[in-house]
ChimeraX commands (.cxc) that place a marker at each C-alpha (Angstrom):
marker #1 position -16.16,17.24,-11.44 radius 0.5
marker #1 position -13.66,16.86,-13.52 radius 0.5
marker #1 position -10.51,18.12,-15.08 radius 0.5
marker #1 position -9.62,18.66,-18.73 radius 0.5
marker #1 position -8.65,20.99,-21.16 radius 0.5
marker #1 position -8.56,19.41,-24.22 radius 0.5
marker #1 position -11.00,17.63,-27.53 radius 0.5
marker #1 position -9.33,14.34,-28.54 radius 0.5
marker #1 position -12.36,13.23,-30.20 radius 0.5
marker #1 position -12.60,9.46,-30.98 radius 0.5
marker #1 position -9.19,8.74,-29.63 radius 0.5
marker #1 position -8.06,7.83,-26.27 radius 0.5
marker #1 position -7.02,11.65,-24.40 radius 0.5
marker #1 position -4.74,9.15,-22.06 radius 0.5
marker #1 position -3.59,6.22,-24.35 radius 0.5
marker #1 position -0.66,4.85,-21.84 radius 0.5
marker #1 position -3.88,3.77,-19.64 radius 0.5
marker #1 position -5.82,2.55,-22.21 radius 0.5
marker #1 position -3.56,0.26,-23.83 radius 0.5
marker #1 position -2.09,-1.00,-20.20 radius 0.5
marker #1 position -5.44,-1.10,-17.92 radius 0.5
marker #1 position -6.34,-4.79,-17.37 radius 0.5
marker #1 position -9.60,-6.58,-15.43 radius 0.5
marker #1 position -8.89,-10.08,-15.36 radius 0.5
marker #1 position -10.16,-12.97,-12.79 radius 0.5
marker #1 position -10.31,-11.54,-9.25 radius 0.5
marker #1 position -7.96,-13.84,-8.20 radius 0.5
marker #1 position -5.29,-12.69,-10.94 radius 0.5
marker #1 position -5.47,-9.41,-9.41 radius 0.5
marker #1 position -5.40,-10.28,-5.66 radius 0.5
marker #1 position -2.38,-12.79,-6.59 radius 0.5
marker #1 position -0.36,-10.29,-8.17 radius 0.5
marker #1 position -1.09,-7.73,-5.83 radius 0.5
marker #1 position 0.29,-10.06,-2.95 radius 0.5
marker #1 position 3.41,-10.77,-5.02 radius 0.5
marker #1 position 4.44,-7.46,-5.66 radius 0.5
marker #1 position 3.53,-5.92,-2.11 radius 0.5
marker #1 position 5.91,-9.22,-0.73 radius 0.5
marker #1 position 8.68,-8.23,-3.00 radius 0.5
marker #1 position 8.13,-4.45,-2.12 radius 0.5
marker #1 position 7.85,-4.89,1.75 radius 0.5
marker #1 position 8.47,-1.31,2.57 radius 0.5
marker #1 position 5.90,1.55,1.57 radius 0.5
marker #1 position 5.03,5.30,2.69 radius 0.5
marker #1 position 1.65,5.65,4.96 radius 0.5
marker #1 position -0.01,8.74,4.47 radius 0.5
marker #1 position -2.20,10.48,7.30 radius 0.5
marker #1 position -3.55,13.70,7.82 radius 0.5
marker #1 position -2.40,16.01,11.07 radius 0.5
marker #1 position -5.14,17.54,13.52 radius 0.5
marker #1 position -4.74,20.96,11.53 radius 0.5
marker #1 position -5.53,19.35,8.23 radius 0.5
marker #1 position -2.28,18.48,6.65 radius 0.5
marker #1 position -1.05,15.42,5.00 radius 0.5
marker #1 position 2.07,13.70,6.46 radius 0.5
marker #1 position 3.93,10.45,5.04 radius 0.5
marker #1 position 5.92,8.14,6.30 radius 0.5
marker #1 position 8.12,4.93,5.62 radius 0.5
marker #1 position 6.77,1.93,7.39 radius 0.5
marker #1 position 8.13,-2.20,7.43 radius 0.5
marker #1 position 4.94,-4.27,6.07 radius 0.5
marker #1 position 4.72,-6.54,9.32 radius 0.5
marker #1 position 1.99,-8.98,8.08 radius 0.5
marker #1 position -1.10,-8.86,5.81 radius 0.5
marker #1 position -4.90,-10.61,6.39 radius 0.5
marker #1 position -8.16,-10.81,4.60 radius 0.5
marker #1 position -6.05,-13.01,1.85 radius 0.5
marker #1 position -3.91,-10.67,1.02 radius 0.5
marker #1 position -5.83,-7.55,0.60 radius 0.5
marker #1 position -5.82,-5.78,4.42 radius 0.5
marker #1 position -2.36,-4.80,5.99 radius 0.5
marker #1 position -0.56,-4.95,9.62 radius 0.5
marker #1 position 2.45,-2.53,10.90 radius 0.5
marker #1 position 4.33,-2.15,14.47 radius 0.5
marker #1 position 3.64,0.76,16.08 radius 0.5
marker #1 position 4.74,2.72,19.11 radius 0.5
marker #1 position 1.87,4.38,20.75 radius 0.5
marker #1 position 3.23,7.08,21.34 radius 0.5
marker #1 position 4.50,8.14,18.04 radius 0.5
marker #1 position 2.76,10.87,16.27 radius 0.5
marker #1 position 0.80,8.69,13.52 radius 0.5
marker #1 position -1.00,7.46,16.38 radius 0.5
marker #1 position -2.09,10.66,17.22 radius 0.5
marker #1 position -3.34,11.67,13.09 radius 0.5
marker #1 position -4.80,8.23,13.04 radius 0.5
marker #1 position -7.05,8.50,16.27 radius 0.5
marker #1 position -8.39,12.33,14.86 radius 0.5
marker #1 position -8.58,10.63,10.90 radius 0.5
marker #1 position -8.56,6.66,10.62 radius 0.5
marker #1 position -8.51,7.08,6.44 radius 0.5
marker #1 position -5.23,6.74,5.10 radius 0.5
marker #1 position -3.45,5.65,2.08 radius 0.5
marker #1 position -0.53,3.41,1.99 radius 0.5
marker #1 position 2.20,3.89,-1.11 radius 0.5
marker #1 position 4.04,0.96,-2.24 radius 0.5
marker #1 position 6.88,1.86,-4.86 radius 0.5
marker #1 position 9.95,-0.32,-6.36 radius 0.5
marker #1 position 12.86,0.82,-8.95 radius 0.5
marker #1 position 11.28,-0.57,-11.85 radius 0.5
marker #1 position 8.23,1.22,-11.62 radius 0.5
marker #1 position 5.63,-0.77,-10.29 radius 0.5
marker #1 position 3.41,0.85,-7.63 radius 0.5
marker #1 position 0.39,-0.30,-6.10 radius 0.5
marker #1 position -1.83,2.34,-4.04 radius 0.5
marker #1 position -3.92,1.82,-1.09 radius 0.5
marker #1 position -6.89,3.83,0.78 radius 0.5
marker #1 position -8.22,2.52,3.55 radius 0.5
marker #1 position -8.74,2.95,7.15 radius 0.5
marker #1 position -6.31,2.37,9.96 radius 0.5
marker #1 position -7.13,0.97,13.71 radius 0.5
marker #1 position -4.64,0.83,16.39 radius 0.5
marker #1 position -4.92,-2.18,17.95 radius 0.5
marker #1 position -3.35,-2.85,20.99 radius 0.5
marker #1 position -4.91,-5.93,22.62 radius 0.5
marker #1 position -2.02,-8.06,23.53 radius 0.5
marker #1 position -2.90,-11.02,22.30 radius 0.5
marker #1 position -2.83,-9.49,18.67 radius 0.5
marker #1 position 0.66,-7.83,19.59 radius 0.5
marker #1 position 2.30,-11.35,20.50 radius 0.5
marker #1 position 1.02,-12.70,17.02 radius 0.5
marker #1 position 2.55,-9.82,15.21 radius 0.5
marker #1 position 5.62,-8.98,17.12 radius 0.5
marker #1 position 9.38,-9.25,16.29 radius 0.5
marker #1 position 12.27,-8.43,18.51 radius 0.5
marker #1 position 13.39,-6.21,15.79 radius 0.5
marker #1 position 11.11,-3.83,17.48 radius 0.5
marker #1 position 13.53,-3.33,20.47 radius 0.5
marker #1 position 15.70,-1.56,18.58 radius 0.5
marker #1 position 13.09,0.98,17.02 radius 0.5
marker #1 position 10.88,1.21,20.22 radius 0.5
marker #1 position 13.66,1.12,22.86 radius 0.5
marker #1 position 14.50,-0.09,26.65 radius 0.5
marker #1 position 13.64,2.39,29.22 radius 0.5
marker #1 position 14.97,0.42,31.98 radius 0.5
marker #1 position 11.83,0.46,34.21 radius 0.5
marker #1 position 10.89,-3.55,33.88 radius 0.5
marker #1 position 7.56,-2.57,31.74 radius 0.5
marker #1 position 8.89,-0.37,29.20 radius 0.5
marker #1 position 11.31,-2.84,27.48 radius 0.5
marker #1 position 9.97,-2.66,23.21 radius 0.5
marker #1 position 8.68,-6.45,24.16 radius 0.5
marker #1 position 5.29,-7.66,23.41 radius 0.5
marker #1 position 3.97,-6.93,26.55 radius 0.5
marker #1 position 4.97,-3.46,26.18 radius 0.5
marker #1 position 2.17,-0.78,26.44 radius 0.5
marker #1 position 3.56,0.91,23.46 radius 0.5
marker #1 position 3.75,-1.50,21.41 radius 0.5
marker #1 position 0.75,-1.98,19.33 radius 0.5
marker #1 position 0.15,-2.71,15.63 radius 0.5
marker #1 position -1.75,-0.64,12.87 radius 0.5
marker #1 position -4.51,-2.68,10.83 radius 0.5
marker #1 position -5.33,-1.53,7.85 radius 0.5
marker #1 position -8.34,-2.20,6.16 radius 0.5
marker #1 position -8.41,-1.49,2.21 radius 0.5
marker #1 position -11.39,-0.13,0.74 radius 0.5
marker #1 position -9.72,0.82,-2.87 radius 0.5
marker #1 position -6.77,-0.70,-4.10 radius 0.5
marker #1 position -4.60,0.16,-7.71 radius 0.5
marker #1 position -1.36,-0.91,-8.97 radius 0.5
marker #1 position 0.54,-1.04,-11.49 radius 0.5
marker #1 position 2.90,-4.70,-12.47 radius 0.5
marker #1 position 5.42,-4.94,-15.03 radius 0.5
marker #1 position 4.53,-7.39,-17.99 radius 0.5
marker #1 position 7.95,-7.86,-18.89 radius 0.5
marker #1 position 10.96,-7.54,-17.78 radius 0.5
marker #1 position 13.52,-4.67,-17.02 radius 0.5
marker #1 position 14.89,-4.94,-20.40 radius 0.5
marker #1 position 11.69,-5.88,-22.32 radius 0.5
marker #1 position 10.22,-2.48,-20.73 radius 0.5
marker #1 position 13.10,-0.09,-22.05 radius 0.5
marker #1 position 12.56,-1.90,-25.27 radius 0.5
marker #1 position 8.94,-1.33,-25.39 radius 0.5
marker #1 position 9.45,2.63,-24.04 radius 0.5
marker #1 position 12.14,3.05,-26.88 radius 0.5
marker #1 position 9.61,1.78,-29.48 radius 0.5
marker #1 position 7.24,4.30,-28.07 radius 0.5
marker #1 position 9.73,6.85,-28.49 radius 0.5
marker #1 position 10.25,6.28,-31.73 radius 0.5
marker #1 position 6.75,5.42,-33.11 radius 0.5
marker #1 position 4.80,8.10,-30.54 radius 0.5
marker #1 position 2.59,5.16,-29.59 radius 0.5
marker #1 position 2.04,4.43,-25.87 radius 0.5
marker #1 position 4.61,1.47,-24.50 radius 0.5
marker #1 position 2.48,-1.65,-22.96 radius 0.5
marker #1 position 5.05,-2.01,-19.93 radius 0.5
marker #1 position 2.44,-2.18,-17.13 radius 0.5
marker #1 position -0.25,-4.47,-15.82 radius 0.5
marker #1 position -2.84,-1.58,-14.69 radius 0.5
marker #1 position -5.46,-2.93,-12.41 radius 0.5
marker #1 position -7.74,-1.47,-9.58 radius 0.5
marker #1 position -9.84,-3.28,-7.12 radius 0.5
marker #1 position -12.93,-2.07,-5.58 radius 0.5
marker #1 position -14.75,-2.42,-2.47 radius 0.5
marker #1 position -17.15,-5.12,-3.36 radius 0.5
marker #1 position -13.90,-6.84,-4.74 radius 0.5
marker #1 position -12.06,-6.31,-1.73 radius 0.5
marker #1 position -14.95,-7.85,0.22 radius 0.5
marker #1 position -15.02,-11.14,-2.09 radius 0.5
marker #1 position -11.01,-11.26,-2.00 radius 0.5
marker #1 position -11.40,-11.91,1.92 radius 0.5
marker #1 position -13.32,-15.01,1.35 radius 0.5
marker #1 position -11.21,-16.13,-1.30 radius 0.5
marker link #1:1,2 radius 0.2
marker link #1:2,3 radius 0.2
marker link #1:3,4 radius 0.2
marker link #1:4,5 radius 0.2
marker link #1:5,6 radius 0.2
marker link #1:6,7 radius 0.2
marker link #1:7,8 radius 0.2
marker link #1:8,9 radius 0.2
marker link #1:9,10 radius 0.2
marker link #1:10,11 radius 0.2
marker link #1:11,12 radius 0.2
marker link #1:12,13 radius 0.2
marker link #1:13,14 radius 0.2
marker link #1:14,15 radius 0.2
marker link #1:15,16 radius 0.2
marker link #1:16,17 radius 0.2
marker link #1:17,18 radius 0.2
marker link #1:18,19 radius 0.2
marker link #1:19,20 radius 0.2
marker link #1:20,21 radius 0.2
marker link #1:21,22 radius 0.2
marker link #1:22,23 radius 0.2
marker link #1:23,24 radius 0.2
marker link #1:24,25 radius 0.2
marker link #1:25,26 radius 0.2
marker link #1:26,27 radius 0.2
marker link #1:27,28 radius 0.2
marker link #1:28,29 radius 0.2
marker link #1:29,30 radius 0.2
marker link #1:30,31 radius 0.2
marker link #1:31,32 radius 0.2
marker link #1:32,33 radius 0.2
marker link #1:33,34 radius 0.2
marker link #1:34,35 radius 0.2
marker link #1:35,36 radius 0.2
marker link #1:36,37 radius 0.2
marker link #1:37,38 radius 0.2
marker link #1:38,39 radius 0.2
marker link #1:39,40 radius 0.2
marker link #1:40,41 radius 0.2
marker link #1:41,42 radius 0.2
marker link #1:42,43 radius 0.2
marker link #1:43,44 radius 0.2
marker link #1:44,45 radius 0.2
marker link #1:45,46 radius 0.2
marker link #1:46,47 radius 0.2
marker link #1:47,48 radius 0.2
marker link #1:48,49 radius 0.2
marker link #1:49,50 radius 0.2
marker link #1:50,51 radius 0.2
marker link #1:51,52 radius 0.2
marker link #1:52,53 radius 0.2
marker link #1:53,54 radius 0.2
marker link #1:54,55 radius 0.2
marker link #1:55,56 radius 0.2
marker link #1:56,57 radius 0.2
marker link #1:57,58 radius 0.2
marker link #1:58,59 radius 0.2
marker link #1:59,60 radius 0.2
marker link #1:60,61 radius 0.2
marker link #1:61,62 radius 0.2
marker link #1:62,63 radius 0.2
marker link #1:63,64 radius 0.2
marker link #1:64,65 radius 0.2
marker link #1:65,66 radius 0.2
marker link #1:66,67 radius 0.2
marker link #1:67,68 radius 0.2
marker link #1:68,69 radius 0.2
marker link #1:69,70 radius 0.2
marker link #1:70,71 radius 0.2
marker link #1:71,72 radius 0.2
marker link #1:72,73 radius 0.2
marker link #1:73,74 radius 0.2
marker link #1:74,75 radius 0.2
marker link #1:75,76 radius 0.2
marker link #1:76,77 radius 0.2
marker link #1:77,78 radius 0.2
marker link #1:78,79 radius 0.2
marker link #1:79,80 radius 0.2
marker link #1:80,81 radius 0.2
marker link #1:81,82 radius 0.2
marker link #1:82,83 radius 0.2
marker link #1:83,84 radius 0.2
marker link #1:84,85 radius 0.2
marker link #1:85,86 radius 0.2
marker link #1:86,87 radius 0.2
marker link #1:87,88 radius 0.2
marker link #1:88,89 radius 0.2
marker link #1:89,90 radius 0.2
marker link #1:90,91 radius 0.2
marker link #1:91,92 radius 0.2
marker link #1:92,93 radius 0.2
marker link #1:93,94 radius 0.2
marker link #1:94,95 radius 0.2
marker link #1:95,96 radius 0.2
marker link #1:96,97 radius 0.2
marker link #1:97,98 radius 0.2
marker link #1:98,99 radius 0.2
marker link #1:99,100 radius 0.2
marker link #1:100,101 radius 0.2
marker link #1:101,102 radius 0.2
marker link #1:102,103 radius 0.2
marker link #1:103,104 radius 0.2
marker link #1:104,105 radius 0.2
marker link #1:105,106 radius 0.2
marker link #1:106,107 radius 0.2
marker link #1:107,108 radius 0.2
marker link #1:108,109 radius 0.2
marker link #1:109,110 radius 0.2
marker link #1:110,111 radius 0.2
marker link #1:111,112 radius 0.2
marker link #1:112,113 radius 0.2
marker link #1:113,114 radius 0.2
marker link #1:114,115 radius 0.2
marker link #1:115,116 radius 0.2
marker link #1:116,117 radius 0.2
marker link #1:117,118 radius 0.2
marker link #1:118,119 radius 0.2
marker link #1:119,120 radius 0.2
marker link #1:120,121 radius 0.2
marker link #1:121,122 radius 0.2
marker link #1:122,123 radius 0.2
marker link #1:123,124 radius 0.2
marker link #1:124,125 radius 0.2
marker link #1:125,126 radius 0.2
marker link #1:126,127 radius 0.2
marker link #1:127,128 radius 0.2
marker link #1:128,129 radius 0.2
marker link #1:129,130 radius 0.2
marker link #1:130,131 radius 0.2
marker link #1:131,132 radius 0.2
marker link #1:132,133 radius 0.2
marker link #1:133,134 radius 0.2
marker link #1:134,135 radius 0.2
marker link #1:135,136 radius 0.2
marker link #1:136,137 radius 0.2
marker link #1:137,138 radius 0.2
marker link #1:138,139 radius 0.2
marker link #1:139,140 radius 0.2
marker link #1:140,141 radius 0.2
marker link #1:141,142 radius 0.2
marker link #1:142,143 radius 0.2
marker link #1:143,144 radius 0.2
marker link #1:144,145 radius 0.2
marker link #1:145,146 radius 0.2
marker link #1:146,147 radius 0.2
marker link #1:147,148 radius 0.2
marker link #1:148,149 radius 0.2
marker link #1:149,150 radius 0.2
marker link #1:150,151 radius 0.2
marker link #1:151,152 radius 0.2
marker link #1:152,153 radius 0.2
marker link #1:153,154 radius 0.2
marker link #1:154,155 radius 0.2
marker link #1:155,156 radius 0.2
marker link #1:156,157 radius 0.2
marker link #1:157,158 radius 0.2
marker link #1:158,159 radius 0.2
marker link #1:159,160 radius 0.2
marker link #1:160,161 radius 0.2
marker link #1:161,162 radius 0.2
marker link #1:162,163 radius 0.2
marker link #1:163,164 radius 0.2
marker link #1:164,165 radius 0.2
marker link #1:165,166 radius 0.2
marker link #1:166,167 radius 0.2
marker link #1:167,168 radius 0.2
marker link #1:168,169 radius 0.2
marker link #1:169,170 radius 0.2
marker link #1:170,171 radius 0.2
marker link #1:171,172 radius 0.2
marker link #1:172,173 radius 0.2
marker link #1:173,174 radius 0.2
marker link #1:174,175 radius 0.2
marker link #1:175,176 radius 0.2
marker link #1:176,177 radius 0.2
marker link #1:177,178 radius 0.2
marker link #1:178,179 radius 0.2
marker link #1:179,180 radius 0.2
marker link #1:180,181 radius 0.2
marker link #1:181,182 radius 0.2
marker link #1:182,183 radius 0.2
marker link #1:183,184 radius 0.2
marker link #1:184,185 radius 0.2
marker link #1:185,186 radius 0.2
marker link #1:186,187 radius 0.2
marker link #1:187,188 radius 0.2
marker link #1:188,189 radius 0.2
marker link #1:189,190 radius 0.2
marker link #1:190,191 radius 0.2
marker link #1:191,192 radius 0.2
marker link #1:192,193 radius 0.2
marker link #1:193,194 radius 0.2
marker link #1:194,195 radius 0.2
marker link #1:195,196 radius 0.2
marker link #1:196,197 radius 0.2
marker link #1:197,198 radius 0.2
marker link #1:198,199 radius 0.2
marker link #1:199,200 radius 0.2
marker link #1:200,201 radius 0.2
marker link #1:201,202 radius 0.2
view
């Protein structure tokens, strides 16, 4: 099912994604990916609540695995994501910078809390989000109970990279302005499952 509501007839109905989608070499797409999500570090996690709603928030990219293409975050147990995660494991992560590139994630999220993953992944930064409760146990350090990390395992992945540069863009949107052709600012590219699966062995 889809949606539309109008004829374009030989022409492209959506010519900004025609003229900017791109399928080059896997490894083109995996490498660029892995740029832009290191320059991004930050992105909003999107789960759904036990009655059905969807809820977003910011999270701190702690690490990433599979080459690139699966994702780690700190986590305190006992924070509500933990909670929409253990009802609904599929989420999407949303990673956005000011000069428009994007990439967009689905996938599904375990909460992993065996320690010895916890000591790989931890930073004492966490202290300061996950707090000392004064008790000799509870101390945000990586032995910790609470402290735990989200994996994220991608199953679709699409994104968006700038071909040029800040200025080259405006130039390129201003000619579309102009001429009412779509601007080729962006590097469109998607990645699939199988993809995903052949990135990991990269």
């Amino acid at each position: 099912m889809s949606f539309s509501n109008t004829d374009t007839g030989d022409k492209p109905a959506d010519p900004y994604t025609a003229k900017n989608i791109q399928d080059p070499s896997l490894k083109e797409k995996v490498d660029d990916l892995v740029s832009f999500v290191d320059r991004c570090k930050f992105c909003m996690m999107t789960t759904k609540t036990d009655d059905g709603k969807l809820a977003s928030r910011c999270m701190a990219l702690a690490a990433k695995e599979g080459h690139g293409v699966d994702f780690i975050f700190h986590t305190n147990t006992e924070s509500g994501k933990t909670d929409d995660l253990e009802a609904n494991p599929e989420i999407n992560l949303g990673f956005l910078n000011n000069a428009g590139e994007w990439a967009s994630v689905s996938g599904k999220a375990s909460i992993v809390t065996d320690r010895d993953m916890v000591h790989k992944y931890y930073s004492p930064a966490l202290k300061a989000w996950i707090g000392d409760l004064g008790d000799g146990k509870h101390d945000g350090g990586p032995d910790d109970p609470r402290v735990a990390v989200i994996k994220v395992v991608s199953k679709t992945i699409q994104y968006a990279a700038s071909r040029n540069t800040r200025l080259g863009s405006m130039v390129e949107l201003a000619k579309g302005v102009v001429t009412g052709e779509a601007p080729q600012v962006n590097k469109l590219r998607h990645l699939d499952e199988e993809e995903l699966q052949q990135a990991r062995s990269l």
